[in-house]
N, C-alpha and C positions, 0 to 999 in steps of 0.2 A: 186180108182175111179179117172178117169180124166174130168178135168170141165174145163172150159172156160169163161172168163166174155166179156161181149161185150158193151160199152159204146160210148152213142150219146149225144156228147157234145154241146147244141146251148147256143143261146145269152141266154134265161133267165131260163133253163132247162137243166138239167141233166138226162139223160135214160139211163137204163142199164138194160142186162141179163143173168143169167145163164144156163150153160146149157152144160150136161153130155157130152162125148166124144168119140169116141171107134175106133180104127183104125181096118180100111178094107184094106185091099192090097194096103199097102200103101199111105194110106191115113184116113183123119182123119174126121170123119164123125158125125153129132149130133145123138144122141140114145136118149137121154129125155130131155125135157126141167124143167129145178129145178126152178127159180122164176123170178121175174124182175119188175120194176118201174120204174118209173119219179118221180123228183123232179122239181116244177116248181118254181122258184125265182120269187119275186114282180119287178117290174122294177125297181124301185129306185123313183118314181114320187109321187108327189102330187097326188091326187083325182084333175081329170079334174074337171073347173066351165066354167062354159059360152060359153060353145061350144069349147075352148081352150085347150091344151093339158097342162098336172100339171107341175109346177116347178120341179126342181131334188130335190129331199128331204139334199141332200149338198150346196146348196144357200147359205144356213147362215152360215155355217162354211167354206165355201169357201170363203166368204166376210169376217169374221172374223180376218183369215189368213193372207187374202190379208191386212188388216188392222194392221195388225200386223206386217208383213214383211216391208212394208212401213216405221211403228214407227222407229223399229230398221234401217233401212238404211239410213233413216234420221238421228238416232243417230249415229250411226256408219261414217256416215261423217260427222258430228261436233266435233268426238269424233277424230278423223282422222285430222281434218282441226287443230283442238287446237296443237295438238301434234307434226303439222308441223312448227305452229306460234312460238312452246316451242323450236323444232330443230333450227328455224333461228334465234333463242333469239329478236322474235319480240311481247313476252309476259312473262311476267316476272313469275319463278319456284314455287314463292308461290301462295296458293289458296287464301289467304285470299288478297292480293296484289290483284290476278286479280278479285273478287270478286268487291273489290274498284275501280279500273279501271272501271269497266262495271256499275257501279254505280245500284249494286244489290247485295241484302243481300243474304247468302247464304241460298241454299232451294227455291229457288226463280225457275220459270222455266227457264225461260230464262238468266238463271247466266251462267255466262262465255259464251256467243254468238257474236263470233266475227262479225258477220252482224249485230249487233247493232253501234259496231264502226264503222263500213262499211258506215254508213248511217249519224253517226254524222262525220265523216269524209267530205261530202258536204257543211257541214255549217262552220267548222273549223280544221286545222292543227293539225294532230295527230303527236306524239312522237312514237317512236319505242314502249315503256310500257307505 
């Protein structure tokens, strides 16, 4: 037996059907149809309120993310900026050293933030370490 599927792909739906096959002179022709369906997908949306159309139900893990991508690129360039201050030897190799310098104990959040020197650097003369 030769069959054939035939599928209608849209935005929140899937349709499809079967259905038997039988060559005539040449050509290929339906003889019985076997089954078929739709599968319909939810949009992805909140329940509208207020006359208004619903949030995407990925809001919050999209804000998440974005929150989180953030964190890291902000660490990731302090993490970047120290390592340039440690290449020009203008922060001295030990942790505990610059721990003391930054006048924060370690564990602290803002330990080793060279924008805190940045800032007392207006009020007074900083040294290389």
């Amino acid at each position: 037996m030769r069959w054939r599927l035939g599928l209608d792909l849209g935005t929140n739906s899937i349709g499809w059907w079967a259905f038997r096959v039988e060559r005539n002179n040449d050509r290929w022709v339906v003889a019985e149809s076997l089954d078929g369906g739709v599968r319909i997908f939810p949009d992805g949306r909140e329940p509208s309120k207020g006359g208004r159309v619903g949030d995407s139900s990925a809001v919050a893990r999209r804000v998440a993310r974005g929150m989180r991508r953030n964190r890291d690129r902000g660490k990731n360039r302090m993490d970047q900026l120290i390592e340039t201050l440690l290449k020009l030897d203008l922060l001295p190799d030990d942790e505990d050293e610059r721990a003391r310098l930054f006048g924060n104990k370690k564990g602290d959040g803002a330990c080793f933030n060279p924008y805190r020197l940045r800032a007392e650097a207006l009020e007074r003369a900083l040294t290389p370490h």
